[in-house]
C-alpha positions as CSV (number, residue, x, y, z in Angstrom):
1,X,4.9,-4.1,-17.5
2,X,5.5,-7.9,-16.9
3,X,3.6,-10.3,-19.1
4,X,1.2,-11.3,-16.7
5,X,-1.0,-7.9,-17.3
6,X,-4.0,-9.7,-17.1
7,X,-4.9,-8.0,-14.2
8,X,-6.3,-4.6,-16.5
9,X,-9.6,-4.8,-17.6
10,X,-10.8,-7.8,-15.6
11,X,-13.6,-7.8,-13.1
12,X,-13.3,-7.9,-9.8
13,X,-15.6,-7.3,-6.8
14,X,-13.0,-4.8,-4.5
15,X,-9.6,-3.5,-4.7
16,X,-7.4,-3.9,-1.5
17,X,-4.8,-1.7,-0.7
18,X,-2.0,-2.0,1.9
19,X,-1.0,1.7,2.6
20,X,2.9,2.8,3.2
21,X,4.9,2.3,0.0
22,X,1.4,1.3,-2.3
23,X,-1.1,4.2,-1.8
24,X,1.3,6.9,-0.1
25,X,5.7,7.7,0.4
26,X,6.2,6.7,4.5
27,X,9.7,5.2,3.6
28,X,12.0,8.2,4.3
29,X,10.2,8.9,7.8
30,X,10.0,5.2,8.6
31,X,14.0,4.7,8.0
32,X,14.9,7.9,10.4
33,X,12.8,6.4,13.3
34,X,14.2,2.7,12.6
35,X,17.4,3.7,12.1
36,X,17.9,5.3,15.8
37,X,16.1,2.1,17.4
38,X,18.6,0.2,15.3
39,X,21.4,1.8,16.2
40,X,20.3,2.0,19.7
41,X,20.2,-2.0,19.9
42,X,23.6,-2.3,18.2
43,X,21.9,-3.4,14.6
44,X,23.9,-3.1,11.4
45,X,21.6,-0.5,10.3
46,X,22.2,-1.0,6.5
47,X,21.1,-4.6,6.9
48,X,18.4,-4.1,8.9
49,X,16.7,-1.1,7.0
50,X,15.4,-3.2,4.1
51,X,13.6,-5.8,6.7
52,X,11.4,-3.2,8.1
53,X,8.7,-2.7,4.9
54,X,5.6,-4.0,5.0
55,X,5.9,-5.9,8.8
56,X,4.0,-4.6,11.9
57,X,5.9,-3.0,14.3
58,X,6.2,-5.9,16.9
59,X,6.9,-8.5,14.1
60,X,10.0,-6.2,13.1
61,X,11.0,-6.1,16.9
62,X,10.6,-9.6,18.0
63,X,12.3,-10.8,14.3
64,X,15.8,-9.7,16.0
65,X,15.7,-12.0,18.4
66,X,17.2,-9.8,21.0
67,X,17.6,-10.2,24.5
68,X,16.4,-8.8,27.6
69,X,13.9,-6.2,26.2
70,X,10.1,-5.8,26.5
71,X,8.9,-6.2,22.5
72,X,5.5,-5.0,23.1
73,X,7.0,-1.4,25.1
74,X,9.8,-1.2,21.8
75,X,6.7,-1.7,19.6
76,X,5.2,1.1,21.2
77,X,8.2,3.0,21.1
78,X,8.5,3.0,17.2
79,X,4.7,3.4,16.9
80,X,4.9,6.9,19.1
81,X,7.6,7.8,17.3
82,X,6.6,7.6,13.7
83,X,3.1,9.2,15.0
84,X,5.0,12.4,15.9
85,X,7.3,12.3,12.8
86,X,5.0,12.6,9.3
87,X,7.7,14.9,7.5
88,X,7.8,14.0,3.8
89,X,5.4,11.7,3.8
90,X,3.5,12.5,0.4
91,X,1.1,9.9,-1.7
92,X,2.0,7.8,-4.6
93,X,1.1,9.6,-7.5
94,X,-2.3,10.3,-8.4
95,X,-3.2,7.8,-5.5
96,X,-5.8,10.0,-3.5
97,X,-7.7,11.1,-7.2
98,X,-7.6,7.3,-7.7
99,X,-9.3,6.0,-4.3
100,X,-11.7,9.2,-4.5
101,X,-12.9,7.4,-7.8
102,X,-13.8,4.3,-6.5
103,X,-17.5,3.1,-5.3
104,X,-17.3,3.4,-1.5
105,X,-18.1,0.2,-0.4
106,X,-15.6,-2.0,-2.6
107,X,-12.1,-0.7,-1.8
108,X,-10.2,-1.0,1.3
109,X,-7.1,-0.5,3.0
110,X,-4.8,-3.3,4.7
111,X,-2.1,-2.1,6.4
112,X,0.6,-3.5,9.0
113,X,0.4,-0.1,10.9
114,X,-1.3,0.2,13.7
115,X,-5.0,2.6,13.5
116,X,-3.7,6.1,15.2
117,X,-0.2,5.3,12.4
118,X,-2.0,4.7,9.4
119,X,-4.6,7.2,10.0
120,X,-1.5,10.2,10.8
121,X,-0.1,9.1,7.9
122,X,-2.9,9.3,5.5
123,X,-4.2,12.7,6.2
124,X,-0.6,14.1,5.8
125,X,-0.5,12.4,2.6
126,X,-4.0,13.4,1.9
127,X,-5.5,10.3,1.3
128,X,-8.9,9.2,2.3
129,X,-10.2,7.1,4.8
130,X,-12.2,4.1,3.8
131,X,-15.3,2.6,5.3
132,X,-12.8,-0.8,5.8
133,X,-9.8,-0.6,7.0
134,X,-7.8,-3.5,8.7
135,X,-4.9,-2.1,10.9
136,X,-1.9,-4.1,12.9
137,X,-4.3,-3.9,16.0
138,X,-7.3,-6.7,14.0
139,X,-5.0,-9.1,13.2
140,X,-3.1,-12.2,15.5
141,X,-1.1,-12.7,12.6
142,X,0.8,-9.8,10.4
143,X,1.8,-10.1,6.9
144,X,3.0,-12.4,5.2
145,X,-0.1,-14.0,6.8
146,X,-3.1,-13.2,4.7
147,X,-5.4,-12.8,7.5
148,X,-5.7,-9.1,7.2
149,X,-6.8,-9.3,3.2
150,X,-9.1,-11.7,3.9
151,X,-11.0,-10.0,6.5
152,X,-11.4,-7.1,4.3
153,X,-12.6,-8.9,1.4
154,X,-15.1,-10.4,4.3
155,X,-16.2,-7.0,6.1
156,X,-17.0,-6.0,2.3
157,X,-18.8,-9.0,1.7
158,X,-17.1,-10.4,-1.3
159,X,-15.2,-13.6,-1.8
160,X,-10.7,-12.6,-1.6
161,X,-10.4,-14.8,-4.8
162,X,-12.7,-11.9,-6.6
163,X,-10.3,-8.9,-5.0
164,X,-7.4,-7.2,-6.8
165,X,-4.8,-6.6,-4.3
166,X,-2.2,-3.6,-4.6
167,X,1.0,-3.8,-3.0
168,X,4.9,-3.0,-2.4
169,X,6.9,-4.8,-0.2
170,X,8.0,-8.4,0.0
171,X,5.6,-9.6,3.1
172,X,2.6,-7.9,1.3
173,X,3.6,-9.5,-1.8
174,X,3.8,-12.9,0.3
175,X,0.5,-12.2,2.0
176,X,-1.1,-10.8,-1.1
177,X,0.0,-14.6,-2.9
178,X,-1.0,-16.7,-0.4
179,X,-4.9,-14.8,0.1
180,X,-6.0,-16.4,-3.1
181,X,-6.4,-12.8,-4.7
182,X,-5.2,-11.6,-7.8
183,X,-2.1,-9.0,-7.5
184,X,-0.6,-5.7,-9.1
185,X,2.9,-4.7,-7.3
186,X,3.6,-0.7,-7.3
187,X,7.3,0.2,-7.9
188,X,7.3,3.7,-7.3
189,X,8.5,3.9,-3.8
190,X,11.3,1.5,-3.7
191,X,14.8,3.1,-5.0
192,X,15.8,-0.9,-6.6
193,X,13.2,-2.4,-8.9
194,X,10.7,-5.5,-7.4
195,X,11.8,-8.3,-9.7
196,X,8.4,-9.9,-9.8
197,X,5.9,-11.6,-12.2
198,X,3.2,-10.0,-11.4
199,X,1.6,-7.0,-13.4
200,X,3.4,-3.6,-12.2
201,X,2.5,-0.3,-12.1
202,X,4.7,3.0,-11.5
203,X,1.5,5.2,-10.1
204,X,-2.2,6.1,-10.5
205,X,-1.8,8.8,-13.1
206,X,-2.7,6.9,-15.9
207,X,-5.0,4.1,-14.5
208,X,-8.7,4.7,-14.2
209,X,-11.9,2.4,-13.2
210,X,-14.5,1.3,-15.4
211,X,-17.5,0.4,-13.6
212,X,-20.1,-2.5,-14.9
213,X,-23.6,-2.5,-14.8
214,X,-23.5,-5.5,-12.2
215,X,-21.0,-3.4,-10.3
216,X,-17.4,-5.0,-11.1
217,X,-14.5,-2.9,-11.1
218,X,-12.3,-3.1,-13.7
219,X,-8.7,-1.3,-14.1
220,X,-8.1,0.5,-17.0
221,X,-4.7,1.4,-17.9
222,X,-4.2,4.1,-20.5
């Protein structure tokens, strides 16, 4: 763990999640279905692969700059795809025990994928479905844009700088920065370590929440 730990045992009002690669294991599913669209457009796949994490579909698409194609239909394209293909998708460890333990109202989930995605995903991994969840759909702008962290910190009703956001992949890490929240990076999911200063943590297993009489959260790592 990095020295900037300071993130256990503070208070904070809510914990904000993004979903594939922090709270459950999309990755392997996500490659197979970017890697056909990438080879169908002519991409160097191994290049390309390591873009898609974290983005919204159409942010991926319209990134490669390609020409003569309808963005929004390849969007939708990827989307179906990854809808129909959950194999192997399987939750961080100890992730769904961890969200189950949390007060209803002050967690929520903030993810690039759009609703019918994120919610395919998360029952195959078993994960529960939060009273706030922000999707690709709520959002103008995807991550690294903070917008989507900050309107779940405001449809909870509690100021983003008091949030602790959890999170994987570069653009989330971006976002996560520029929101104003404080940040803990998970490093399960990736095969090449994050080389980050934030506080890391390899799963849920050995985390817990402690919860104070005025109701702040408080991550305790044992």
């Amino acid at each position: 763990m990095p020295a900037d730990d300071a993130v256990f045992n503070s208070p904070y009002r809510a914990f904000l999640f993004d979903m594939d690669g922090t709270v459950l294991n999309s990755i392997a599913a996500a490659e197979r279905i970017w890697t056909t669209w990438a080879l169908r457009h002519g991409l160097d796949v191994a290049a390309f692969l390591p873009t898609i994490h974290g983005a919204r579909a159409i942010d991926t698409v319209n990134r490669q700059g390609l020409a003569g194609i309808d963005a929004q239909a390849e969007a939708a394209w990827v989307t179906q795809a990854e809808v129909e293909d959950v194999e192997g998708i399987v939750e961080v460890s100890g992730a769904a025990r961890f969200l189950q333990s949390l007060p209803a109202r002050q967690w929520a989930i903030v993810t690039s994928a759009p609703r019918a995605l994120a919610l395919r995903r998360m029952a195959a991994a078993g994960i529960a479905v939060p009273e706030v969840m922000i999707t690709a759909e709520e959002v103008s702008a995807g991550k690294p844009d903070p917008a989507g962290y900050k309107l779940a910190a405001e449809r909870l009703g509690v100021e983003i700088g008091e949030c602790l956001i959890f999170e994987d992949a570069s653009v989330g890490i971006q976002a996560a920065e520029a929101s104003g929240a404080d940040l803990l990076v998970i490093t399960s999911t990736h095969p090449h370590p994050i080389d980050t200063a934030h506080a890391t943590l390899q799963s849920y297993e050995r985390v817990s929440v402690a919860v104070a009489d005025d109701g702040r959260l408080s991550l305790q790592n044992h």
